[in-house]
C-alpha positions as CSV (number, residue, x, y, z in Angstrom):
1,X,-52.5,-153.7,133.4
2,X,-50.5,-155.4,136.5
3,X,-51.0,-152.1,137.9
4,X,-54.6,-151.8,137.4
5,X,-55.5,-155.2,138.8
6,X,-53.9,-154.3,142.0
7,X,-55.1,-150.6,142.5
8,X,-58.6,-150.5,145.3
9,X,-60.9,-149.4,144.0
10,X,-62.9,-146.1,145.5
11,X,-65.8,-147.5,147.8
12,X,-67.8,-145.8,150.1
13,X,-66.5,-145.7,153.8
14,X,-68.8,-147.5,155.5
15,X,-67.8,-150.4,152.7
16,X,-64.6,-149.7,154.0
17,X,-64.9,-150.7,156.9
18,X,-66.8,-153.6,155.7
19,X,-64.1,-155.3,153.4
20,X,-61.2,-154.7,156.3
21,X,-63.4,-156.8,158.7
22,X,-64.0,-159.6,155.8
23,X,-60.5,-159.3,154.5
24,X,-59.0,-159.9,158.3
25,X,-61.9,-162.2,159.9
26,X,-61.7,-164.9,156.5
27,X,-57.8,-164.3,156.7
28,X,-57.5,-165.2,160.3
29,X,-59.7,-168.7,159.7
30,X,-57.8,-169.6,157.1
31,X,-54.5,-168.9,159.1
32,X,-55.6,-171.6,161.1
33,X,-55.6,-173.8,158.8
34,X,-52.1,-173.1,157.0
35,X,-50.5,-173.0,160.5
36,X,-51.3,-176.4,161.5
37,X,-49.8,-177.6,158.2
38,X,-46.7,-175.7,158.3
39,X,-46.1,-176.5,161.5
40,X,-46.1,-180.7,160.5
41,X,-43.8,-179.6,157.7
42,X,-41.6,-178.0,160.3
43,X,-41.8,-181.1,162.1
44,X,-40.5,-183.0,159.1
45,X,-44.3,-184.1,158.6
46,X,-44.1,-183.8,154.9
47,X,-47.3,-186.4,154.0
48,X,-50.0,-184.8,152.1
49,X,-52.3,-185.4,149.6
50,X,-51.9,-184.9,145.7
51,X,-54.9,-183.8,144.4
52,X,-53.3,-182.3,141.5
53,X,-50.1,-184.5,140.3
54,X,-47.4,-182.3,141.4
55,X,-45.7,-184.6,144.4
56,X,-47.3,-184.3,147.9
57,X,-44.2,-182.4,149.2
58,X,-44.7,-179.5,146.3
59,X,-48.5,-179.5,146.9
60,X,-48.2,-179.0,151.0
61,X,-45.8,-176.2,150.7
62,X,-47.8,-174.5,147.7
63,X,-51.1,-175.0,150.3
64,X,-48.6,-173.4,153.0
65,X,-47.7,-170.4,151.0
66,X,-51.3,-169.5,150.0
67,X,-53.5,-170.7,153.3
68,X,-50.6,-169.5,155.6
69,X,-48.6,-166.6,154.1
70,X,-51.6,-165.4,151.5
71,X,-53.5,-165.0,154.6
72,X,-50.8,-162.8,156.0
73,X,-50.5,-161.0,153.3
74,X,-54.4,-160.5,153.0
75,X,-54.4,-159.2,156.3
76,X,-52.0,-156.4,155.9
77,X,-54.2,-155.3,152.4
78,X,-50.5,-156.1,150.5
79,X,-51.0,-157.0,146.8
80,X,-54.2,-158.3,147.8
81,X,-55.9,-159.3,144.1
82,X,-52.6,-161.4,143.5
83,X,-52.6,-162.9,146.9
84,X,-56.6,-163.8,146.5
85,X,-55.2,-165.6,143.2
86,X,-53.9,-168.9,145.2
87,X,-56.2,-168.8,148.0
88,X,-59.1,-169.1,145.7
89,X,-56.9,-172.1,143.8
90,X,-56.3,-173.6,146.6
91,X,-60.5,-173.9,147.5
92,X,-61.4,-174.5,144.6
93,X,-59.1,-177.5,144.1
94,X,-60.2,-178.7,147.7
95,X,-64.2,-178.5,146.3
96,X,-63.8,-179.7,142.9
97,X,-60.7,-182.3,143.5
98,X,-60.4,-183.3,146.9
99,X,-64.2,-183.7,148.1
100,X,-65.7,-183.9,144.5
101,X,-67.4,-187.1,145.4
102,X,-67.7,-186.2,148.8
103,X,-71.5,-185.4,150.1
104,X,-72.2,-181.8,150.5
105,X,-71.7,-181.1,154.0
106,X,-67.9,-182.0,153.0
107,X,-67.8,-179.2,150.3
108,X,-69.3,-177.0,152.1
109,X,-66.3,-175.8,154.0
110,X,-64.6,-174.7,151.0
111,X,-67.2,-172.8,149.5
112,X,-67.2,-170.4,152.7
113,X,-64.1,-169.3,151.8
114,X,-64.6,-168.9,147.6
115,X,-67.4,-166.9,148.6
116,X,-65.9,-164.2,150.5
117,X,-62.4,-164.5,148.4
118,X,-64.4,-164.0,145.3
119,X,-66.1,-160.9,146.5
120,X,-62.6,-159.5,148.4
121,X,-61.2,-159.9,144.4
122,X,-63.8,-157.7,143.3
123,X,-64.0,-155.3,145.9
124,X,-60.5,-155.0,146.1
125,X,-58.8,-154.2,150.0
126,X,-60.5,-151.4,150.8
127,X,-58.9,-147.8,151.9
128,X,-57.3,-149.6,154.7
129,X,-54.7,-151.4,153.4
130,X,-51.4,-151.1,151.9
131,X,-52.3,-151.8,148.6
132,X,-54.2,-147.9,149.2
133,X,-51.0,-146.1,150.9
134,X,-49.0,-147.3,147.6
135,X,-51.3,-146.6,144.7
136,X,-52.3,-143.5,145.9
């Protein structure tokens, strides 16, 4: 089952090429965002917020792993379902927690990454990725 959720699927090439430009261009925005945070962790910045009840130290470093390495791992196309996992967790706790009584313009920033995260997790990485060259 593990194994099914992780195999691409077969798309056409031209979709190909389409999903390795989404899957890098939304990876590298959101790398951004995780680099900034992990480099205040580094700098023994460990303040965050605790939208969810788990301690802010546990919270930044979970928003580390999926905004930072996530990303990373997007990139490459390397278990790329399970890596979409916390990436869309992590948005949708930001729209839904964090700004839920924020005006729109504030959720808005979140919901451009759900949108291309959700169609990347049923798409799948595409033929170039790593995911491809080990499920072949």
């Amino acid at each position: 089952m593990l194994k099914d959720f992780l195999k691409p699927v077969k798309l056409p090439n031209t979709a190909d090429w389409a999903v390795l430009i989404l899957r890098v261009g939304i990876s590298l925005l959101m790398i951004n965002h995780g680099y900034a945070k992990l480099s205040n962790f580094m700098s023994g910045d460990h303040t965050f917020a605790d939208p969810v009840g788990i301690g802010e130290e546990l919270s930044l470093i979970l928003t580390i792993g999926a905004e930072f390495f996530c990303s990373i791992l997007l990139i490459i196309g390397l278990a790329s379902r399970a890596v979409l996992i916390p990436l869309l967790f992590t948005m949708l706790v930001v729209l839904f927690i964090v700004h839920a009584n924020d005006p729109f313009d504030k959720k808005e920033h979140a919901i451009l990454f759900i949108i291309p995260y959700i169609a990347l997790l049923l798409t799948g990485p595409g033929r170039f990725s790593f995911d491809k060259a080990l499920f072949k």
